[in-house]
C-alpha positions in Angstrom: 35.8 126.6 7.2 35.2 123.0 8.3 34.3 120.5 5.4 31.2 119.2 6.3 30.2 116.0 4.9 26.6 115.4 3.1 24.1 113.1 5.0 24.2 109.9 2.7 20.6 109.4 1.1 19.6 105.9 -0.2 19.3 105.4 -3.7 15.9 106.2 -4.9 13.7 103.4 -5.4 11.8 102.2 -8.6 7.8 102.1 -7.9 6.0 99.2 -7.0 4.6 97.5 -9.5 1.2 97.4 -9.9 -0.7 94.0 -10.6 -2.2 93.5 -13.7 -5.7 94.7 -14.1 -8.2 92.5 -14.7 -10.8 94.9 -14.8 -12.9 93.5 -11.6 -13.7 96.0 -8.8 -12.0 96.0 -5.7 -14.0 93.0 -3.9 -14.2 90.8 -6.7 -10.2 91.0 -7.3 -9.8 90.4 -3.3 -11.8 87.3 -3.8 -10.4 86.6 -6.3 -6.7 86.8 -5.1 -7.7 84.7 -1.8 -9.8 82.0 -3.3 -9.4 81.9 -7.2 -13.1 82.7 -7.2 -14.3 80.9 -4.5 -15.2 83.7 -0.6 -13.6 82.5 2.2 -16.7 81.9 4.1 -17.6 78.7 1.2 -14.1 77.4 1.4 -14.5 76.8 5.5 -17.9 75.5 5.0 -16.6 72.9 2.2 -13.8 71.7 4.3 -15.8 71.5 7.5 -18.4 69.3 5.5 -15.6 67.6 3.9 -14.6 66.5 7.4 -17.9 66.3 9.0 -18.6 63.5 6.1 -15.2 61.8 6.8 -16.1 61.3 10.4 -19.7 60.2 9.6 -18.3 57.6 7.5 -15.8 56.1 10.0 -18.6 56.3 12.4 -21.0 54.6 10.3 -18.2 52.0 9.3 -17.9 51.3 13.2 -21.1 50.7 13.2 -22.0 48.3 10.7 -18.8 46.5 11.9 -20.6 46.5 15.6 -24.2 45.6 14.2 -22.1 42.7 12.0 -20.8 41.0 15.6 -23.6 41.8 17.4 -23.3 38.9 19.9 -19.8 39.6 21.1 -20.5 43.8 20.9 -23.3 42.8 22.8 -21.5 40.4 25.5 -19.0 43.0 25.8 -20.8 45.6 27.3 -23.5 43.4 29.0 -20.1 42.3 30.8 -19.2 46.1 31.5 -22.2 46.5 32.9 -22.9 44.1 35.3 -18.7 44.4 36.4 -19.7 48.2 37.5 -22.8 46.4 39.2 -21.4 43.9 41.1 -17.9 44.8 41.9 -19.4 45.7 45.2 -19.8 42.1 46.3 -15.7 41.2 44.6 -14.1 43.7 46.7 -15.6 42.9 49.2 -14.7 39.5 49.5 -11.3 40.5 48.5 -11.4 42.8 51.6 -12.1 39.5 53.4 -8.9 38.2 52.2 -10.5 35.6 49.7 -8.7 34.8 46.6 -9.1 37.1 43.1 -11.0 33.4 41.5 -13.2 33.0 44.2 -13.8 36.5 45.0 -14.8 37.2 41.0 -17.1 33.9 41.6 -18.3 35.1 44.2 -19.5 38.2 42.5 -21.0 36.1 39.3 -22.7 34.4 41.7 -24.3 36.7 43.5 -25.2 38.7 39.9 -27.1 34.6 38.9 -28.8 33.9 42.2 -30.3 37.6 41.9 -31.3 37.6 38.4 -33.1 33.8 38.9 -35.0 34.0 42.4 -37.1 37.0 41.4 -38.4 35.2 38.1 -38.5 31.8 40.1 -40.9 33.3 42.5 -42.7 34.9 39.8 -43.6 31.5 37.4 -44.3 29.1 40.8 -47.1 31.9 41.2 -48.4 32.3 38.0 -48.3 28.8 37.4 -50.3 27.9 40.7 -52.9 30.8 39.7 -53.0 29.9 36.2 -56.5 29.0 36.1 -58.0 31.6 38.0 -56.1 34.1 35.4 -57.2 32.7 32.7 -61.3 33.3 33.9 -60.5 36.5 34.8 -58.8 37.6 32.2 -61.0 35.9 29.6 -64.4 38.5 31.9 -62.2 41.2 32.0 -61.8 41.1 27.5 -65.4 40.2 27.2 -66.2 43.7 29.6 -63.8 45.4 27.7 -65.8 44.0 24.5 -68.9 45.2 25.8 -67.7 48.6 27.1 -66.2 49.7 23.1 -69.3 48.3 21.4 -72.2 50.2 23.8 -69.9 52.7 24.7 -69.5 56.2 23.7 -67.2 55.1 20.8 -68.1 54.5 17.4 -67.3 51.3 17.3 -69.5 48.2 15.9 -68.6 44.4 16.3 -67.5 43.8 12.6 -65.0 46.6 13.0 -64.0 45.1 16.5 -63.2 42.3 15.0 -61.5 43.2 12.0 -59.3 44.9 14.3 -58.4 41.8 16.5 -57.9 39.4 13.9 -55.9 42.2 12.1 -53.8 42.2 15.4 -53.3 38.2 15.2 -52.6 38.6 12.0 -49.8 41.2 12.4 -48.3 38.8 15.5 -48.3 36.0 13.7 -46.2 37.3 10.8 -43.9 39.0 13.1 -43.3 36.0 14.7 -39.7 34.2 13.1 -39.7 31.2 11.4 -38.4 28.0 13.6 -35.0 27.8 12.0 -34.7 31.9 12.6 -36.2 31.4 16.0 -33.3 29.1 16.9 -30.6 30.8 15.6 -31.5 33.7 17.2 -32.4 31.2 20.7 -27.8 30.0 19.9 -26.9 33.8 19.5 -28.3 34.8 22.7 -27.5 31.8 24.6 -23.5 32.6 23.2 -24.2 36.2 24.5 -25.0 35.0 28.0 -22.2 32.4 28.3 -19.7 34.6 26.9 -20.8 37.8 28.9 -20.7 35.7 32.2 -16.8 34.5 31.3 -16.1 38.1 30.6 -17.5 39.4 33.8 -15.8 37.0 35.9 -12.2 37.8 34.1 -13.1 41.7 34.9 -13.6 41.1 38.1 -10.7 39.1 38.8 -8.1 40.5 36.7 -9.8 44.0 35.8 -7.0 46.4 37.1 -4.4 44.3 35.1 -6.3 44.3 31.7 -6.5 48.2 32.1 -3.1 48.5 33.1 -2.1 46.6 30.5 -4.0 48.5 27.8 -2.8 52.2 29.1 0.7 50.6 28.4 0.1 50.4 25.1 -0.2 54.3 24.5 2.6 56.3 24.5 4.2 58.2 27.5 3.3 61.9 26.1 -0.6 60.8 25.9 -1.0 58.2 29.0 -1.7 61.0 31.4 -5.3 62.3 29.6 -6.0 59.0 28.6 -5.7 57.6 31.7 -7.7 60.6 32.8 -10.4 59.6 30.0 -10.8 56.3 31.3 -11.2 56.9 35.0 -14.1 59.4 34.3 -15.9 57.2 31.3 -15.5 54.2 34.0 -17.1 56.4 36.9 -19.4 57.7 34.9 -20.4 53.7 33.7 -20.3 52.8 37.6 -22.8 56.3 38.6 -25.2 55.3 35.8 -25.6 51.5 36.3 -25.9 51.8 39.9 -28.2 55.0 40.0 -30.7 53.4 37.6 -30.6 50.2 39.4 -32.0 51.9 42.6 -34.4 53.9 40.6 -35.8 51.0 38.4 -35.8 49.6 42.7 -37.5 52.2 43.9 -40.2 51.9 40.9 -40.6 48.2 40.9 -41.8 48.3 44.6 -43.5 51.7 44.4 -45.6 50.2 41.8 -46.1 46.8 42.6 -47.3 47.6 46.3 -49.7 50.2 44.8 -50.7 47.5 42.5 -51.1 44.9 45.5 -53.2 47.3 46.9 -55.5 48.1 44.4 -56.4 44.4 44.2 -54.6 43.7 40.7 -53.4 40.6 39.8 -49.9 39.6 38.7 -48.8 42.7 40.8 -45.2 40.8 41.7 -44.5 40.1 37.6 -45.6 44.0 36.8 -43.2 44.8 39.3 -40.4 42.8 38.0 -41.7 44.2 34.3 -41.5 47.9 36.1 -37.5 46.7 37.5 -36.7 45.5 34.1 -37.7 48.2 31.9 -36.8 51.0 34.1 -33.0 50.3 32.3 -34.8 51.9 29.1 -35.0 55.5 29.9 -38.3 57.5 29.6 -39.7 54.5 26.7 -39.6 51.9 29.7 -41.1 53.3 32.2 -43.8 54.4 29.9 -44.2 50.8 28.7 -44.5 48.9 31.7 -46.8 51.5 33.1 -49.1 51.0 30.1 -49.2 47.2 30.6 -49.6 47.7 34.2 -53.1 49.7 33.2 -54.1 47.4 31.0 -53.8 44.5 33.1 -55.9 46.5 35.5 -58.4 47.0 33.1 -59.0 43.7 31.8 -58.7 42.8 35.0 -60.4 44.5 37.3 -62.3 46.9 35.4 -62.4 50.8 34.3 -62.1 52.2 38.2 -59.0 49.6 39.6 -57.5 50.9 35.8 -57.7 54.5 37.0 -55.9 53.9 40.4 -53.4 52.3 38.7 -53.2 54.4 36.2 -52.8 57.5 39.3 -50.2 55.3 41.4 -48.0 54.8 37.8 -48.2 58.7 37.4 -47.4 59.2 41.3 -44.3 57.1 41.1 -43.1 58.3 37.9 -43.3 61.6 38.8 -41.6 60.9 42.3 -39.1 59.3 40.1 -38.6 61.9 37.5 -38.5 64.7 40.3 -36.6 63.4 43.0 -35.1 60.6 42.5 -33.4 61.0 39.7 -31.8 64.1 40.3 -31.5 63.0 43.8 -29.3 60.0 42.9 -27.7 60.7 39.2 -26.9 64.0 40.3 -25.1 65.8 37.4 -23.4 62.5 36.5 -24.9 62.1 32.7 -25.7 65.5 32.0 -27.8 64.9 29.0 -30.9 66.5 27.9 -33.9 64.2 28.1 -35.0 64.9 24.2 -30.8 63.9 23.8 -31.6 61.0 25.6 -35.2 60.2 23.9 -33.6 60.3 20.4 -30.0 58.4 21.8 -32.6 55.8 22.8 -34.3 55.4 19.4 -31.3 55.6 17.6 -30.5 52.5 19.7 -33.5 50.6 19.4 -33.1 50.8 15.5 -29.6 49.9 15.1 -29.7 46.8 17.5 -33.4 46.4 19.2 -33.9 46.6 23.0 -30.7 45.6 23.5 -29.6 48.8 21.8 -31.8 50.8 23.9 -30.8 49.4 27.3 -26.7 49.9 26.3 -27.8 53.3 24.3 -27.7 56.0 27.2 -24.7 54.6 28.8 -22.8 54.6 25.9 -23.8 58.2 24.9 -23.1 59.5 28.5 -19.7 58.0 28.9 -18.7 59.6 24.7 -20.3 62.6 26.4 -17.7 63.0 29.9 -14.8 61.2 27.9 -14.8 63.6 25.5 -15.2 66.8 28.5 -12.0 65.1 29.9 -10.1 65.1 27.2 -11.0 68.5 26.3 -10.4 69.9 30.0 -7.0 67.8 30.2 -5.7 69.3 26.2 -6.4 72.4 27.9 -3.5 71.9 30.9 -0.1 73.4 29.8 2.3 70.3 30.2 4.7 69.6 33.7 7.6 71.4 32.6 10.7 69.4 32.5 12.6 69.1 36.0 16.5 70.3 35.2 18.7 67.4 35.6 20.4 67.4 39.5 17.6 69.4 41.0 15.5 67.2 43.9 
């Protein structure tokens, strides 16, 4: 008989030990294995807020530093924005085989002689009408006056009153004092200058700055930041551009009902209607509301309704055509996003803040999308050495 050999059986094992009890149920010694007390749910939600409050500092840090050097932060994007304005005009001298200097003159140039006949036009004719204005203007209050006190509204002389000199009052100590009134006269005067040297060094050597600055990140992240840049700077090119045709489009819309209608000062309420049209939804509002009260003081309750009705038509034309017609889906942004980027602006810096607000948000807003879309695509792979 064959010896068979027995199957070879591991050694027996001692039991597992069993962790101390510590006389919690089930659930309450999970948690607190995990957490030493504390769910898992309330450790994300402390580190989230932990880092949510490390990025609202460095933001508000950024800020205050921005806020601090107002003029230059200031300059500095007023530069941005006119170079995405008027690069048009450079390239198109450049095209015309002019050198970078005098094609980037050219462009500043052009930007100055635009910007100064408009408001040229506008004084020679308010100054030659002056006179007439001011009787007009003077009837027009006095109707007004008459209209609130024998009106339908509760309102009595003494209260009229009170209210106006409250009003005067309130202007008056708004107004700066002369030593703030010329500092504030330097800072923007410095602005301007220094905004004007900028743009002309963007326009003539704006490709070498940026090249220049993309070689200061590394290899491995140039590709998504170069990526970054191209789609913040066309989205600073679509806006700046867009809303100058719109604000365009409103300024003669406006003004020509305006002529119509009979009111005067239609060509400055036009250039008022160009200017705050670069304030979104708060400018447009704005320059309509002076428009109708210039009509009314003017003119009288019926010219104030037409103008009141062409002010609606354009906006509306404006709001429902135009905008999506020319934007397109460039910004992207909600208009209560844009409503409260707007105030946030005007707070921090005034209505300088609220003109560079928007812009600012929309081109964080694609940046960010880019760099998102381009984290998501897988790297090249490497090519093997020898291959073609």
């Amino acid at each position: 008989m064959p010896f068979r050999r027995r199957p070879k059986t591991a050694p027996p094992q001692p039991p597992p030990e069993r962790p101390p009890s510590t006389g919690l149920s089930g659930e309450a010694a999970r948690v607190r294995r995990d957490g030493m007390g504390v769910p898992a749910g309330l450790r994300v939600a402390a580190i989230t807020g932990a880092y949510l409050l490390i990025i609202a500092l460095a933001v508000y840090l950024v800020v205050n530093v921005l806020v601090r050097l107002a003029p230059l932060t200031l300059a500095i994007v007023a530069a941005l924005l006119m170079t995405a304005l008027v690069q048009p005009v450079s390239n198109g001298l450049r095209r015309l085989r002019a050198p970078a200097w005098a094609a980037a003159l050219g462009g500043v140039l052009t930007l100055l002689v635009a910007i100064a006949l408009p408001f040229t036009l506008i004084a020679n004719r308010v100054v030659g009408q002056w006179d007439h204005l001011s009787r007009q203007t003077e009837q027009g209050l006095h109707r007004v006056r008459e209209w609130l006190v024998t009106g339908p509204l509760p309102v009595s002389e003494r209260q009229l009153d009170a209210a106006v000199d409250g009003i005067v009052t309130a202007l008056r100590n708004a107004a700066p004092d002369p030593v703030g009134g010329a500092t504030a006269a330097a800072q923007v005067l410095t602005s301007i200058v220094l905004a004007l040297v900028l743009l002309f060094f963007l326009l003539k050597d704006g490709e070498q700055m940026a090249r220049w600055t993309l070689g200061l990140v590394s290899e491995r992240h140039r590709p998504r930041v170069s990526a970054a840049a191209v789609e913040g700077w066309r989205t600073l090119v679509a806006y700046i551009r867009g809303t100058f045709l719109v604000a365009a489009v409103d300024a003669v819309g406006i003004g020509t009902g305006l002529a119509v209608i009979g009111v005067p000062l239609a060509l400055p309420l036009a250039l008022l209607t160009f200017v705050a049209a670069f304030i979104p939804i708060v400018g447009a509002t704005l320059a309509g509301a002076v428009a109708v009260l210039v009509a009314l003081v003017s003119n009288g309750v019926t010219d104030a309704l037409l103008a009141l009705g062409v002010v609606l038509a354009v906006q509306q034309a404006e709001g429902n055509l135009l905008q999506p017609l020319i934007m397109g889906r460039t910004l992207r942004l909600h208009p209560a996003v844009i409503l409260v980027v707007v105030t946030a602006g005007t707070l921090l810096a005034g209505v300088a803040g609220a003109v560079v607000a928007v812009p600012i948000a929309a081109i964080t807003y694609r940046v960010t999308l880019s760099l998102r879309e381009t984290g998501r695509t897988p790297p090249p792979e490497p090519v093997p050495e020898g291959a073609a």
